[in-house]
mmCIF file as gemmi writes it, N, C-alpha and C atoms, coordinates in Angstrom:
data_model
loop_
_atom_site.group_PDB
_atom_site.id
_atom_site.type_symbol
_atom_site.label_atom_id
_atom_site.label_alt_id
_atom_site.label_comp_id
_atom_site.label_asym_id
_atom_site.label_entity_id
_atom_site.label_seq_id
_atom_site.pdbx_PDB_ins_code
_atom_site.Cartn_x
_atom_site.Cartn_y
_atom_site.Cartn_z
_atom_site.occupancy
_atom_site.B_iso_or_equiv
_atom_site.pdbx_formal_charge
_atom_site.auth_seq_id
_atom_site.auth_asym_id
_atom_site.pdbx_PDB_model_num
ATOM 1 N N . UNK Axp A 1 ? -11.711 -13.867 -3.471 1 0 ? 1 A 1
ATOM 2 C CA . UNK Axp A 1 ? -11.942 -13.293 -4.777 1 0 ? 1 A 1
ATOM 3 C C . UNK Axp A 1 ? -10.842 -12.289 -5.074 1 0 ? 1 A 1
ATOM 4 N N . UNK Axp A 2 ? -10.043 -12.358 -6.058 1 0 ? 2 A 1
ATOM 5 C CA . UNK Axp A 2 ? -8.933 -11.707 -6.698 1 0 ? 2 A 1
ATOM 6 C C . UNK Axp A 2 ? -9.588 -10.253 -6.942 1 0 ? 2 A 1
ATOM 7 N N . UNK Axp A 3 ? -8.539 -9.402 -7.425 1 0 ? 3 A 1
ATOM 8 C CA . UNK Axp A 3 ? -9.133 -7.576 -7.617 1 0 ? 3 A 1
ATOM 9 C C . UNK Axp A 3 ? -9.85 -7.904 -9.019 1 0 ? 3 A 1
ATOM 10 N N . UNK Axp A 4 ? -9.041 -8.212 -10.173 1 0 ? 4 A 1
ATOM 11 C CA . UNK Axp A 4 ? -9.458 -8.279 -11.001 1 0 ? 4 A 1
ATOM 12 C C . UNK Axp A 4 ? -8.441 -7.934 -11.769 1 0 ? 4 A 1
ATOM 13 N N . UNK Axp A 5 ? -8.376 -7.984 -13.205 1 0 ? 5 A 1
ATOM 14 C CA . UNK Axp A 5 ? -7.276 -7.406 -14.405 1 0 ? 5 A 1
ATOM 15 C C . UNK Axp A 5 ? -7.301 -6.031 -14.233 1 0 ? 5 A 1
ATOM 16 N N . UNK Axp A 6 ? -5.96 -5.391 -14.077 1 0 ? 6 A 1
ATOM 17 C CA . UNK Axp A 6 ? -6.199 -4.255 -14.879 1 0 ? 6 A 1
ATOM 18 C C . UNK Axp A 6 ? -5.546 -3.643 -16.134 1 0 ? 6 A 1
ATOM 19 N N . UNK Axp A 7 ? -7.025 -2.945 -16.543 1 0 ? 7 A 1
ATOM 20 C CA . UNK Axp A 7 ? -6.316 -2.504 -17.831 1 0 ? 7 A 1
ATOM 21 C C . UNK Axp A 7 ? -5.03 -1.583 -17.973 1 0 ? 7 A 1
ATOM 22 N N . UNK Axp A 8 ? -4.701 -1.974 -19.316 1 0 ? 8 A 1
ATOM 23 C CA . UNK Axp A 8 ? -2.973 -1.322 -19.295 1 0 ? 8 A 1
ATOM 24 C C . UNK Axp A 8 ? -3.039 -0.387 -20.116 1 0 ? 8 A 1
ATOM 25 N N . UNK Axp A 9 ? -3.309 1.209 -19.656 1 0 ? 9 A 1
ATOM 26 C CA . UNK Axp A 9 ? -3.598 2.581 -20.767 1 0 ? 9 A 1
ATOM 27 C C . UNK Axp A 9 ? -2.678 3.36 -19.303 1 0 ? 9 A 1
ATOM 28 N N . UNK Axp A 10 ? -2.113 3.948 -20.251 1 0 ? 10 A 1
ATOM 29 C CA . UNK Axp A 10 ? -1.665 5.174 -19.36 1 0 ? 10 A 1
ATOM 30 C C . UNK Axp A 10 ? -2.336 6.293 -18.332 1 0 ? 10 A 1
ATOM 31 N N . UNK Axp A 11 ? -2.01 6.13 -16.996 1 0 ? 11 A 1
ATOM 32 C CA . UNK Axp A 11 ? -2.879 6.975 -15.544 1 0 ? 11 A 1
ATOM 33 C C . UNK Axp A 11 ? -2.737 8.544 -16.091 1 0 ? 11 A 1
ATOM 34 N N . UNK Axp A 12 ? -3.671 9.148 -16.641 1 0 ? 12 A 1
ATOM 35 C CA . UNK Axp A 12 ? -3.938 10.07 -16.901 1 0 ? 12 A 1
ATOM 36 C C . UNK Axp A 12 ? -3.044 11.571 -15.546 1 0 ? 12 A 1
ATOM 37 N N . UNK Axp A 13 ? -3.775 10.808 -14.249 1 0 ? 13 A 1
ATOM 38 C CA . UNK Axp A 13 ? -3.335 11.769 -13.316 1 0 ? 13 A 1
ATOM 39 C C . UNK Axp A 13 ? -2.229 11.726 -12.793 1 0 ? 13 A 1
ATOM 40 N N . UNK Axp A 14 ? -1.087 12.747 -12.663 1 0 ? 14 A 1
ATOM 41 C CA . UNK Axp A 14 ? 0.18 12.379 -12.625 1 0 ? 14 A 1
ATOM 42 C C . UNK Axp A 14 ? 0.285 12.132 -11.189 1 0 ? 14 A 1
ATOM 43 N N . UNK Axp A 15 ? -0.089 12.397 -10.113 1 0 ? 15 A 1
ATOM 44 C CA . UNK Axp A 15 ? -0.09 12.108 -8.461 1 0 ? 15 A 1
ATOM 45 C C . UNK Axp A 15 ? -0.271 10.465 -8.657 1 0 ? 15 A 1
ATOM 46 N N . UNK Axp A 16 ? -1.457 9.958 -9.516 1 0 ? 16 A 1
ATOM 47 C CA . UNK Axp A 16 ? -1.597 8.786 -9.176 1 0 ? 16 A 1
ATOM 48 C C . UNK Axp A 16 ? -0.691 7.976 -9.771 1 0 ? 16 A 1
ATOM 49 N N . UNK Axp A 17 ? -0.244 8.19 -11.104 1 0 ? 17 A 1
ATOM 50 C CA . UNK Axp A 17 ? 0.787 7.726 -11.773 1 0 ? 17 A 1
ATOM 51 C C . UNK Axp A 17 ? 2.272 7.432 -11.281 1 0 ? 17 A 1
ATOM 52 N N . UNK Axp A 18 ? 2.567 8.368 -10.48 1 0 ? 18 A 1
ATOM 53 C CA . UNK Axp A 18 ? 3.842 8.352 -9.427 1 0 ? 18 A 1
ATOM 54 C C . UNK Axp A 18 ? 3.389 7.553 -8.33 1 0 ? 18 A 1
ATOM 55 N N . UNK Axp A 19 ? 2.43 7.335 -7.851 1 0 ? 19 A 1
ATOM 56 C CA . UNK Axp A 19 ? 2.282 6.296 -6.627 1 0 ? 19 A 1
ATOM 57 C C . UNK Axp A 19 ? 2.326 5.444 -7.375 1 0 ? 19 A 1
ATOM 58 N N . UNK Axp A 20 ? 1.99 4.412 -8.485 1 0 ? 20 A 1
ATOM 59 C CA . UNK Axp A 20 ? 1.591 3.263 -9.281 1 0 ? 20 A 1
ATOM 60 C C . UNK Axp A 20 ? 2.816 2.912 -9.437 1 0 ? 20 A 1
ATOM 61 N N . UNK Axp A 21 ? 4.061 4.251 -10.258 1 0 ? 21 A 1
ATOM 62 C CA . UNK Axp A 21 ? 5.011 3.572 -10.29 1 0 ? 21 A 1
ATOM 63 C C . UNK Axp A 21 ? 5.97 3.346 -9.518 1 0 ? 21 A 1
ATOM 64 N N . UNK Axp A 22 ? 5.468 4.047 -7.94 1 0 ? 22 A 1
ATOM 65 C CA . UNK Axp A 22 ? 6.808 3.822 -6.582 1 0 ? 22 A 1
ATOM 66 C C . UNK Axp A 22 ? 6.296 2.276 -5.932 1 0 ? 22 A 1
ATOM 67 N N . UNK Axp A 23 ? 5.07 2.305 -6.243 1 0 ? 23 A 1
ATOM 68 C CA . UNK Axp A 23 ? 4.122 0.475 -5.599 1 0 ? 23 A 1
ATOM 69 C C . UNK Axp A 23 ? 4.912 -0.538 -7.052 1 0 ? 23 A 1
ATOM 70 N N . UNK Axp A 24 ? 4.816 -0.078 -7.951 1 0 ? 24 A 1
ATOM 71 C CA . UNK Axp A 24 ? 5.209 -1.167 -8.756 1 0 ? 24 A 1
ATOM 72 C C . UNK Axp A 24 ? 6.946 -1.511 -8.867 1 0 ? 24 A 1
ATOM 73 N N . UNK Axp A 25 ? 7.476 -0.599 -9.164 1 0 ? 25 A 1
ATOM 74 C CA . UNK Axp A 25 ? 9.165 -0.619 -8.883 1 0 ? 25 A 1
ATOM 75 C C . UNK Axp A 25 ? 9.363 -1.59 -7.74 1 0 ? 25 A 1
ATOM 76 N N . UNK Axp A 26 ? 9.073 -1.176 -6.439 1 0 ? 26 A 1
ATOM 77 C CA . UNK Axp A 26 ? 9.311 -1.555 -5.675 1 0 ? 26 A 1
ATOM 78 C C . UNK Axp A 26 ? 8.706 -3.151 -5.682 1 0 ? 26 A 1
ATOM 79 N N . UNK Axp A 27 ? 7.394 -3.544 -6.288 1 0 ? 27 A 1
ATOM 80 C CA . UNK Axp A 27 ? 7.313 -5.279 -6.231 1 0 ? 27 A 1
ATOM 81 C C . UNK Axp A 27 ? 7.936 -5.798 -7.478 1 0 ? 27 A 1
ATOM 82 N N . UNK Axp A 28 ? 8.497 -4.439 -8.639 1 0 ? 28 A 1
ATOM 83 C CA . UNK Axp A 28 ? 9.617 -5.934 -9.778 1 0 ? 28 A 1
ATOM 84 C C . UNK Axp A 28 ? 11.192 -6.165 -8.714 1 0 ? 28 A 1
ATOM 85 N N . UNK Axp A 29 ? 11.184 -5.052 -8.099 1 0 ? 29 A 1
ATOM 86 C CA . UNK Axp A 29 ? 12.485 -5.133 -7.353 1 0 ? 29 A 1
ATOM 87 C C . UNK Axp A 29 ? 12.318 -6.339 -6.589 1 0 ? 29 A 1
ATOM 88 N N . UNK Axp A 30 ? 11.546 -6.27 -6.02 1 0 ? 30 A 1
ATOM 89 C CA . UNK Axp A 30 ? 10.972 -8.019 -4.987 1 0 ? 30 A 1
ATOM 90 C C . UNK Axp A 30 ? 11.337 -9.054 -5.769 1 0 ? 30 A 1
ATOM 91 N N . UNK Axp A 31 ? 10.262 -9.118 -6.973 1 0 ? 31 A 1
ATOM 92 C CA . UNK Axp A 31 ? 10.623 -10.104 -8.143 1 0 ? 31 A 1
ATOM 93 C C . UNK Axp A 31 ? 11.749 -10.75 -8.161 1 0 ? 31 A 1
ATOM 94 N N . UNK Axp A 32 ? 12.547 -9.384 -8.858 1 0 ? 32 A 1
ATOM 95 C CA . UNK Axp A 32 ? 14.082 -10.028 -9.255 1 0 ? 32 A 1
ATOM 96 C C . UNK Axp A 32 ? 15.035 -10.355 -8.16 1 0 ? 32 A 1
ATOM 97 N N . UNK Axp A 33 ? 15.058 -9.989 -7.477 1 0 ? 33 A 1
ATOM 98 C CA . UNK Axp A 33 ? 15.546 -10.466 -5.584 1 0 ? 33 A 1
ATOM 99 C C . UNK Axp A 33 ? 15.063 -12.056 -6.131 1 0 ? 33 A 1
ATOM 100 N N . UNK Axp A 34 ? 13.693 -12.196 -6.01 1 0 ? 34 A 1
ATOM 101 C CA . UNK Axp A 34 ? 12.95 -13.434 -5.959 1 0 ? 34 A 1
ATOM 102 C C . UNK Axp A 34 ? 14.071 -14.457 -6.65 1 0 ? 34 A 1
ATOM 103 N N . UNK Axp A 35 ? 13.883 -14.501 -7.627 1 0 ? 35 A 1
ATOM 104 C CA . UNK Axp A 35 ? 13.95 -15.263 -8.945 1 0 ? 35 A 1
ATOM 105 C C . UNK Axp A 35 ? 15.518 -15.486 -8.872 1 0 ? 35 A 1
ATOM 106 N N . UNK Axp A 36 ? 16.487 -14.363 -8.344 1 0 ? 36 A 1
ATOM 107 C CA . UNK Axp A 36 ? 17.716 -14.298 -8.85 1 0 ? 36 A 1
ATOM 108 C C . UNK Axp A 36 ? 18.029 -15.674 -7.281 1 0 ? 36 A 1
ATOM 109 N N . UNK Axp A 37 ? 17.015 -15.305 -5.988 1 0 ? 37 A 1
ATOM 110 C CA . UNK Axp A 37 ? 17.685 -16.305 -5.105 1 0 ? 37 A 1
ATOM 111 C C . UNK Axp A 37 ? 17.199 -17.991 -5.262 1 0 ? 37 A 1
ATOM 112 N N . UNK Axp A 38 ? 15.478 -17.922 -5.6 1 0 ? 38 A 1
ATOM 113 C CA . UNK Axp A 38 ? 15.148 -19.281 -6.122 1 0 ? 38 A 1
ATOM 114 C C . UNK Axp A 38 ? 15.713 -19.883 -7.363 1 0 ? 38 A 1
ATOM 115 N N . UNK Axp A 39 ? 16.302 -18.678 -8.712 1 0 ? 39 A 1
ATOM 116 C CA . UNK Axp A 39 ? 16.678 -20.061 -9.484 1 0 ? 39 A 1
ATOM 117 C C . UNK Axp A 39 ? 18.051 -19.903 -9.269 1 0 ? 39 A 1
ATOM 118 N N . UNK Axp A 40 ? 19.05 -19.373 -8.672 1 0 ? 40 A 1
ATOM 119 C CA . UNK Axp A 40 ? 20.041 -19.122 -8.588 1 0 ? 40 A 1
ATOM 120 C C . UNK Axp A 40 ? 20.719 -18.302 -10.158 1 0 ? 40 A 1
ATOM 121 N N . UNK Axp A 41 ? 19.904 -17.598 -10.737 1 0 ? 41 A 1
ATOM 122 C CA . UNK Axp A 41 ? 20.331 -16.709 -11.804 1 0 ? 41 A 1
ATOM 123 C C . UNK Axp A 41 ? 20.954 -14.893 -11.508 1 0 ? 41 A 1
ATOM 124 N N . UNK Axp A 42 ? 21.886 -14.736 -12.358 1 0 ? 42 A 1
ATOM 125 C CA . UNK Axp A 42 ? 22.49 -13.458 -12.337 1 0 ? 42 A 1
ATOM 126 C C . UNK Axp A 42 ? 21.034 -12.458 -12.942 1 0 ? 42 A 1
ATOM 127 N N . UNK Axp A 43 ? 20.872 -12.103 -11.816 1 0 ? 43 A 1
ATOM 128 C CA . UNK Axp A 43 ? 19.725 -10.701 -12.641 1 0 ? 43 A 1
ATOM 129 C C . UNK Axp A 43 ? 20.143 -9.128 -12.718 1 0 ? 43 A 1
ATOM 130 N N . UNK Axp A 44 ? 19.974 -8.416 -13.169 1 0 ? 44 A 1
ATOM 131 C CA . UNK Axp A 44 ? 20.123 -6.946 -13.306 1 0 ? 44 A 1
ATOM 132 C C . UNK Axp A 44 ? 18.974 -6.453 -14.003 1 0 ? 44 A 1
ATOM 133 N N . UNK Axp A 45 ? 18.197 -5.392 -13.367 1 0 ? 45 A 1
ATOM 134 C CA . UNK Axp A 45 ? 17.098 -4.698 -13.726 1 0 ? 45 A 1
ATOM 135 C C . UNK Axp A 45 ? 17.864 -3.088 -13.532 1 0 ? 45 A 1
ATOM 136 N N . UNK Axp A 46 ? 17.615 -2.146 -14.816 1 0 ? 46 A 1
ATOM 137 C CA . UNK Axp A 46 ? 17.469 -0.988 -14.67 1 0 ? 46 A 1
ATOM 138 C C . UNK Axp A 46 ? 16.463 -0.616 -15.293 1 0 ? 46 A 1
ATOM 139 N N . UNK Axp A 47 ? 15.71 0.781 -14.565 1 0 ? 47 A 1
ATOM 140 C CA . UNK Axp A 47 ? 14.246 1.49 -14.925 1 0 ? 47 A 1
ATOM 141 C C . UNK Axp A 47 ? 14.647 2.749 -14.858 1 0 ? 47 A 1
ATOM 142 N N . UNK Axp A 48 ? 14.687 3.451 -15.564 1 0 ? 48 A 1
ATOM 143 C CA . UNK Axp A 48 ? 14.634 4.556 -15.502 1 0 ? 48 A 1
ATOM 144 C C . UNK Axp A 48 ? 13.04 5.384 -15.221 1 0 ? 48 A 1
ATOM 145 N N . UNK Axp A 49 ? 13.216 6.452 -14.363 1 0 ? 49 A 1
ATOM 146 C CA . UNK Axp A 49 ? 11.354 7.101 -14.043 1 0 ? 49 A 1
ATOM 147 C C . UNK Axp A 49 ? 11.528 8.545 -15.037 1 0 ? 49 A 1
ATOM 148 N N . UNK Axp A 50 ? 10.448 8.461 -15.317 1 0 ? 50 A 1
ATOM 149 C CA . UNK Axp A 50 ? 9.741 9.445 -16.519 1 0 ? 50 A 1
ATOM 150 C C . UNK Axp A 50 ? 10.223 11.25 -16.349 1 0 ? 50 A 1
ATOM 151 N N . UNK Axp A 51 ? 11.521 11.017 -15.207 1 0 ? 51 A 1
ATOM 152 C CA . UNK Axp A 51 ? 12.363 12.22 -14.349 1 0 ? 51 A 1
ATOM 153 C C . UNK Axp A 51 ? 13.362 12.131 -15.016 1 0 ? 51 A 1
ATOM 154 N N . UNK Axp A 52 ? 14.027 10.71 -15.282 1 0 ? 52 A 1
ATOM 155 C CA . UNK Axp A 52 ? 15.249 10.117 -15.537 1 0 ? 52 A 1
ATOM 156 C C . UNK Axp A 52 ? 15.92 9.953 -14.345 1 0 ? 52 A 1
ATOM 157 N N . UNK Axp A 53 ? 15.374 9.681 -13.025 1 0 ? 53 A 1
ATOM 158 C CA . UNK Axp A 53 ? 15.978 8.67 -11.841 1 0 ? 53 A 1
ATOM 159 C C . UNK Axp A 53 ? 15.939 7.576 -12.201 1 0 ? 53 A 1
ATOM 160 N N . UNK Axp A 54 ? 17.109 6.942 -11.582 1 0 ? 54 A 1
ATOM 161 C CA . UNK Axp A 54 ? 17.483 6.025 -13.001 1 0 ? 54 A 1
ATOM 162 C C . UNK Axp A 54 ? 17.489 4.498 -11.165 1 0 ? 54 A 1
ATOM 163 N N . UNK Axp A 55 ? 16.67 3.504 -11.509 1 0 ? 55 A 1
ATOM 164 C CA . UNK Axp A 55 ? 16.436 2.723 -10.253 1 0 ? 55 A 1
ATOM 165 C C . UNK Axp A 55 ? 17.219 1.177 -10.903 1 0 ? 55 A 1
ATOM 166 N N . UNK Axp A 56 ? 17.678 0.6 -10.111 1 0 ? 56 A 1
ATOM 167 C CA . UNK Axp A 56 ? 18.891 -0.484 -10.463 1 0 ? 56 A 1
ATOM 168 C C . UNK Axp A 56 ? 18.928 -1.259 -9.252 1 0 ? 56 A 1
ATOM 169 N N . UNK Axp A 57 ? 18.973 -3.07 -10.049 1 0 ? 57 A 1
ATOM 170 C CA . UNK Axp A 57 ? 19.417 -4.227 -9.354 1 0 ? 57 A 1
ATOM 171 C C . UNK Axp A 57 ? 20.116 -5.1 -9.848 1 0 ? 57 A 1
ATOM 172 N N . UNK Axp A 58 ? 20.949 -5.319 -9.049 1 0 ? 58 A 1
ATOM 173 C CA . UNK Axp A 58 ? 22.05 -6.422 -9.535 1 0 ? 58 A 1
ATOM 174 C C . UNK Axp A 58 ? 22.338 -7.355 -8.713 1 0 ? 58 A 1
ATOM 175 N N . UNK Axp A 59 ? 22.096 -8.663 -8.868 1 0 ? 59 A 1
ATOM 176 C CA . UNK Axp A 59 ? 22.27 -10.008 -7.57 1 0 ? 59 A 1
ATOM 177 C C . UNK Axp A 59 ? 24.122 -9.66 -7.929 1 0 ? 59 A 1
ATOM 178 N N . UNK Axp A 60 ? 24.431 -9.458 -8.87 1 0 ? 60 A 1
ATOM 179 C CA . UNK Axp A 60 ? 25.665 -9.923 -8.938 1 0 ? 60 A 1
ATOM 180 C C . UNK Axp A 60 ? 27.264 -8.504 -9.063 1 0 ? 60 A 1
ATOM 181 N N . UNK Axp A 61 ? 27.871 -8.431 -8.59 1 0 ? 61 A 1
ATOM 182 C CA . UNK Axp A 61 ? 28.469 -7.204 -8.058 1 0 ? 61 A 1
ATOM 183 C C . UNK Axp A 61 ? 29.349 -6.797 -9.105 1 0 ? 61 A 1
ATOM 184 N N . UNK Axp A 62 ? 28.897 -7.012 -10.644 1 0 ? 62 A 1
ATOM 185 C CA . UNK Axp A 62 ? 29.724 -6.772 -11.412 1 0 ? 62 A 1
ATOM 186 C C . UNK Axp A 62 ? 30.185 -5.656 -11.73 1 0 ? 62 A 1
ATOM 187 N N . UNK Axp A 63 ? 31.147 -4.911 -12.205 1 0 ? 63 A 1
ATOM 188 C CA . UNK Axp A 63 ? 31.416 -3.669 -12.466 1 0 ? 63 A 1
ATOM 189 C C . UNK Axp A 63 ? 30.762 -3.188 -13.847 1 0 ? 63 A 1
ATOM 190 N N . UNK Axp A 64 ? 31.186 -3.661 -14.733 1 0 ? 64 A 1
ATOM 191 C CA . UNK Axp A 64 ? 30.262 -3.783 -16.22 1 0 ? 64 A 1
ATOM 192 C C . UNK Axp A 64 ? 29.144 -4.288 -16.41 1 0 ? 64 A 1
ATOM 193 N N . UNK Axp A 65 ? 28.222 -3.631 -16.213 1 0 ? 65 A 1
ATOM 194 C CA . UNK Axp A 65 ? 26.962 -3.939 -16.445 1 0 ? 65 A 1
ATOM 195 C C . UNK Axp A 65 ? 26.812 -3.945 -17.66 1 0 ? 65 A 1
ATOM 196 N N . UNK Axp A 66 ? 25.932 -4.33 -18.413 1 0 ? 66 A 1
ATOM 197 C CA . UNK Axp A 66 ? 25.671 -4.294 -20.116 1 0 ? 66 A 1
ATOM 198 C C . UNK Axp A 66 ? 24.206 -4.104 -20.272 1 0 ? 66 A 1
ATOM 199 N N . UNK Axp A 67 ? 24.112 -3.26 -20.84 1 0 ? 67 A 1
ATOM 200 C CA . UNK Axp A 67 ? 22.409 -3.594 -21.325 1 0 ? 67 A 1
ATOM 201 C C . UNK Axp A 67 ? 22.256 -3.798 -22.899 1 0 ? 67 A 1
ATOM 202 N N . UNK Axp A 68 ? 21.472 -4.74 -23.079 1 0 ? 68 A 1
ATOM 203 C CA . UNK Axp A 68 ? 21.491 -5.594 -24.635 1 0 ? 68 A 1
ATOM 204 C C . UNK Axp A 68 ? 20.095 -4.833 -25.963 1 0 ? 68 A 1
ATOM 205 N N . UNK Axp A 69 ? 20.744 -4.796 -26.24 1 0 ? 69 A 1
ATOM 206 C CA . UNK Axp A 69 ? 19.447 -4.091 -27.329 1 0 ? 69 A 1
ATOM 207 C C . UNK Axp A 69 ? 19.735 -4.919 -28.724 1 0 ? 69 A 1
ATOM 208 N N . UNK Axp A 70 ? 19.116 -5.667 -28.73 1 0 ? 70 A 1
ATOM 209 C CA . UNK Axp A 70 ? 19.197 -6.817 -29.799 1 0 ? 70 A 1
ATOM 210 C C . UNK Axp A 70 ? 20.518 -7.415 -29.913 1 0 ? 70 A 1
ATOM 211 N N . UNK Axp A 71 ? 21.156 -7.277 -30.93 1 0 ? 71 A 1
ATOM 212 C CA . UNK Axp A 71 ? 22.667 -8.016 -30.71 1 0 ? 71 A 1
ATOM 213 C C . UNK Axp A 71 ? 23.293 -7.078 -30.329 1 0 ? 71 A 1
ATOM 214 N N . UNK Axp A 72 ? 23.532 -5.792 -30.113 1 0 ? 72 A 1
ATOM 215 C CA . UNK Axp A 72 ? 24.2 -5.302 -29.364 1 0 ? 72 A 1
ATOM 216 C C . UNK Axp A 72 ? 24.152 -4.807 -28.059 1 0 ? 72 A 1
ATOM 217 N N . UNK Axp A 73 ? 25.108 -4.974 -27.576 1 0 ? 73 A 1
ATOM 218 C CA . UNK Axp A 73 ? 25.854 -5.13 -25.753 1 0 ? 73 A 1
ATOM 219 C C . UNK Axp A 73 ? 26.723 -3.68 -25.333 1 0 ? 73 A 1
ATOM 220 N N . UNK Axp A 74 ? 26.08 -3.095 -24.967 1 0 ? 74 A 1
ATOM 221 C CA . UNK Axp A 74 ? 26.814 -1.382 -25.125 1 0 ? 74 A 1
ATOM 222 C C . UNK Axp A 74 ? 27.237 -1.595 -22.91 1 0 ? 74 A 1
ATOM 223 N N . UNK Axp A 75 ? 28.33 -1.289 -23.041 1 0 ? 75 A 1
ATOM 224 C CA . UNK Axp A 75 ? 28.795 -1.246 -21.461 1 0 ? 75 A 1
ATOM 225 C C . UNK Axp A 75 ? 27.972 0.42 -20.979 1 0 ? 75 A 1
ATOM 226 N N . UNK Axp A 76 ? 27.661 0.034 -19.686 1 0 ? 76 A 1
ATOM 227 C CA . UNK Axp A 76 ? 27.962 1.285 -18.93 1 0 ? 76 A 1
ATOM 228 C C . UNK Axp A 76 ? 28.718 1.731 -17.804 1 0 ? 76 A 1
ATOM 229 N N . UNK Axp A 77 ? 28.961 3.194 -18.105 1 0 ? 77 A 1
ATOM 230 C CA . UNK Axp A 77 ? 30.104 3.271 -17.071 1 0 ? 77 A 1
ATOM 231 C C . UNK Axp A 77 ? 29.545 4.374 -16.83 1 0 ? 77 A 1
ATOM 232 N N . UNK Axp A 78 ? 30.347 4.595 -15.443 1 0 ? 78 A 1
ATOM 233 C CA . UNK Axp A 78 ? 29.897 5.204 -13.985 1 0 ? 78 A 1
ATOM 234 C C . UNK Axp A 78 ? 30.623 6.857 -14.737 1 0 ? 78 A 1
C-alpha cells in the first residue's frame, strides 16, 4: 500500500520545510542523473533555496549554461 498523495500548500514550519526541501532536491537531482543517462538527453537543473543557495546539474560540461524564460535565452556567467 502506497503513502498516499500529498497535498501541495506550503509547510507552515520552517525546520520541517528545510528537511522537505534537502529530501526533495536531492531525489530531482536523482531524477535528472536518471533521465539524462536512460534517454541519453543533455539535462541542466538549477534551484535556487528560499536562502538563495543556488543547487545545480549538468550531464553536460558546458560553459554557457542558459536558462530560457519563454523565448528568451539569457547566458550565465560565473
Amino acid at each position: 500500500m502506497g503513502k498516499g498523495r500529498v497535498q501541495l500548500k506550503r509547510i507552515e514550519n520552517m525546520i520541517s520545510r528545510q528537511v522537505t526541501f534537502s529530501k526533495r532536491i536531492s531525489g530531482l537531482l536523482k531524477k535528472a542523473h536518471e533521465i539524462s543517462v536512460l534517454c541519453d538527453a543533455e539535462v541542466a537543473l538549477i534551484i535556487f533555496s528560499t536562502k538563495g543557495k543556488l543547487f545545480e546539474y549538468s550531464i553536460d560540461s558546458r560553459e554557457d549554461i542558459m536558462v530560457g524564460s519563454r523565448n528568451e535565452l539569457i547566458p550565465i556567467e560565473d
